[in-house]
ROLUMGU-176265 format. One record per residue (C-alpha): residue number from 0; x, y, z. Coordinates in Angstrom, 1 decimal, padded with zeros to 4 digits. Layout:
// residues N
<node nr="NUM" px="X" py="Y" pz="Z"/>
...
***
This chain:
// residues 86
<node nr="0" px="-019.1" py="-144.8" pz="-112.3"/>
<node nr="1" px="-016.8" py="-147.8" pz="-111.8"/>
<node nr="2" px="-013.1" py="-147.4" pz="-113.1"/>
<node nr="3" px="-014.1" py="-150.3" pz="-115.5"/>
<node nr="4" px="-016.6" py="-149.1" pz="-117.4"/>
<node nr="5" px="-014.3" py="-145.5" pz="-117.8"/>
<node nr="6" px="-011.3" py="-147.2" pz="-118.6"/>
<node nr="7" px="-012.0" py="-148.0" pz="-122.2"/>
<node nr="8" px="-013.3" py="-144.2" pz="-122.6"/>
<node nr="9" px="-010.6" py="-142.7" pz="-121.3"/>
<node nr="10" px="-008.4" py="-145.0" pz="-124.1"/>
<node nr="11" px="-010.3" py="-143.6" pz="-126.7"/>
<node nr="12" px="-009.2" py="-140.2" pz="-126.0"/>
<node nr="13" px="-007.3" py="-138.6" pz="-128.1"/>
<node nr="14" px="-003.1" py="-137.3" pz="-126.5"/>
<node nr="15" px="-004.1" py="-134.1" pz="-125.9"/>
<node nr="16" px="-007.3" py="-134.8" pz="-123.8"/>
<node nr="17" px="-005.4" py="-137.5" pz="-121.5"/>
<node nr="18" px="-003.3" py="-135.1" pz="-120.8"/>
<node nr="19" px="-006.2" py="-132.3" pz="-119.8"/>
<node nr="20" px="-007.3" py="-135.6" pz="-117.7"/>
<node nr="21" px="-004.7" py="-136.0" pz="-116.1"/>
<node nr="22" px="-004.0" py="-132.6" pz="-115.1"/>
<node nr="23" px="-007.7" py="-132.4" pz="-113.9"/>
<node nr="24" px="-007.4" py="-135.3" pz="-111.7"/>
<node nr="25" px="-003.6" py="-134.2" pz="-110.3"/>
<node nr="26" px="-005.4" py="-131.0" pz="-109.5"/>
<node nr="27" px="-008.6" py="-132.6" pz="-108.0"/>
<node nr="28" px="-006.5" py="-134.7" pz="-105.8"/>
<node nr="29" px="-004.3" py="-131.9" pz="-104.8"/>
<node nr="30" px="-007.1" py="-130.2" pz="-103.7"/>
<node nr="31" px="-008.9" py="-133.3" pz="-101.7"/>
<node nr="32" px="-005.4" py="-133.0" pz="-100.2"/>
<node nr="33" px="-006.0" py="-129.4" pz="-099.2"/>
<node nr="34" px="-003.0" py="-128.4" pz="-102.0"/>
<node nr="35" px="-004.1" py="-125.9" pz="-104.5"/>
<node nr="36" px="-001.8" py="-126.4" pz="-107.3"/>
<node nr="37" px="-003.5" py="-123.6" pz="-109.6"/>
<node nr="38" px="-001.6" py="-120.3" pz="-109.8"/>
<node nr="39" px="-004.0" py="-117.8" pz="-107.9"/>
<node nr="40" px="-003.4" py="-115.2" pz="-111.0"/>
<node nr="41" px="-004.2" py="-118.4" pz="-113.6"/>
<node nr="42" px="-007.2" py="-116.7" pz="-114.6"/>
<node nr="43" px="-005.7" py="-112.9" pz="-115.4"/>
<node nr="44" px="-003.2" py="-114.5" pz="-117.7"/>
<node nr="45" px="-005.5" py="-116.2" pz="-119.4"/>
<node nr="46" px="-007.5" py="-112.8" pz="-120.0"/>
<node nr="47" px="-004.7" py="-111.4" pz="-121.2"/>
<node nr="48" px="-004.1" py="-113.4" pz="-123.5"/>
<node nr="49" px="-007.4" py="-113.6" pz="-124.9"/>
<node nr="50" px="-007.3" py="-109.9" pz="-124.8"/>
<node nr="51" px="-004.3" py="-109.9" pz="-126.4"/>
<node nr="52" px="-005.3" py="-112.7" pz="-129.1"/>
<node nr="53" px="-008.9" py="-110.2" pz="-129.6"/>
<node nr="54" px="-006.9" py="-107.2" pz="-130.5"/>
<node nr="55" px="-004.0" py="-109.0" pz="-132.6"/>
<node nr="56" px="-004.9" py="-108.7" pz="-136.6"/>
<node nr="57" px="-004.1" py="-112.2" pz="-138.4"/>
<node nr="58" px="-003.0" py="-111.5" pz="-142.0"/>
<node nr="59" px="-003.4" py="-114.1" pz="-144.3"/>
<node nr="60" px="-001.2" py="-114.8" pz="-146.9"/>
<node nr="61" px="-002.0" py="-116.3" pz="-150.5"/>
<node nr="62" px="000.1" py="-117.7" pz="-153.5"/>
<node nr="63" px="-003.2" py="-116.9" pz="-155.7"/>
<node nr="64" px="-002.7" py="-113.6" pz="-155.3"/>
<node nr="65" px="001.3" py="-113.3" pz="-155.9"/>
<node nr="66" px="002.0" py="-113.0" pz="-159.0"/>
<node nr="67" px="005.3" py="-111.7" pz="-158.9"/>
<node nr="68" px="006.5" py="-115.1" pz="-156.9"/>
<node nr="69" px="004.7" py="-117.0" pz="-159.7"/>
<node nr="70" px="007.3" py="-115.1" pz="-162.5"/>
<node nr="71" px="010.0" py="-115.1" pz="-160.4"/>
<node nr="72" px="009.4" py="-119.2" pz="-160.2"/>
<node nr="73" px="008.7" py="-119.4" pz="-163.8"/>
<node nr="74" px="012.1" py="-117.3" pz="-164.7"/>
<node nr="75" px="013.3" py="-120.0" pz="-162.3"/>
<node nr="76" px="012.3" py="-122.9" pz="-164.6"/>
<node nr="77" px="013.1" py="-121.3" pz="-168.0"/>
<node nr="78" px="016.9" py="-120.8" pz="-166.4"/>
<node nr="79" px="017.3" py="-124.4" pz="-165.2"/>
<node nr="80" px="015.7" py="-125.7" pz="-168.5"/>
<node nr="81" px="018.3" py="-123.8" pz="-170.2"/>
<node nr="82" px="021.0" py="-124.6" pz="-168.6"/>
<node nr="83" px="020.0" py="-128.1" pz="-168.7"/>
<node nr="84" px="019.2" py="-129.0" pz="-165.3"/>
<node nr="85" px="014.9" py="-129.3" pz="-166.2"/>
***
């Protein structure tokens, strides 16, 4: 494909992806070069980190559910409308 008929895709990507581009074509020219630029152990960090991600428990937290912050914000009000600052 001709560089001007990819030229106006690549401008519709968004930051993030010309940035992936343009580490894929550093590391694709690096290696036409005979450079390998990639970390041999690139791959066993990033299973580790999946691993780690996979056995890592997310807790989700929920003003619905918190009802003592919901009284302690309404004690807040009812103190600032006496005091005159509501």
């Amino acid at each position: 494909m001709p560089l001007n008929e990819l030229l106006p895709t690549v401008s519709q990507l968004s930051h993030q992806d010309k940035l992936r581009l343009i580490h894929f074509l550093l590391l694709a020219v690096a290696k036409e070069e005979g450079c390998n630029l990639e970390s041999p152990d690139h791959k066993e960090q990033e299973n580790l980190l999946l691993e780690q991600l996979a056995s890592t428990e997310a807790v989700v937290w929920s003003p619905y559910h918190a009802h003592e912050a919901a009284q302690a914000l309404s004690d807040m009000l009812t103190a600032a409308k006496e005091e005159g600052y509501a």
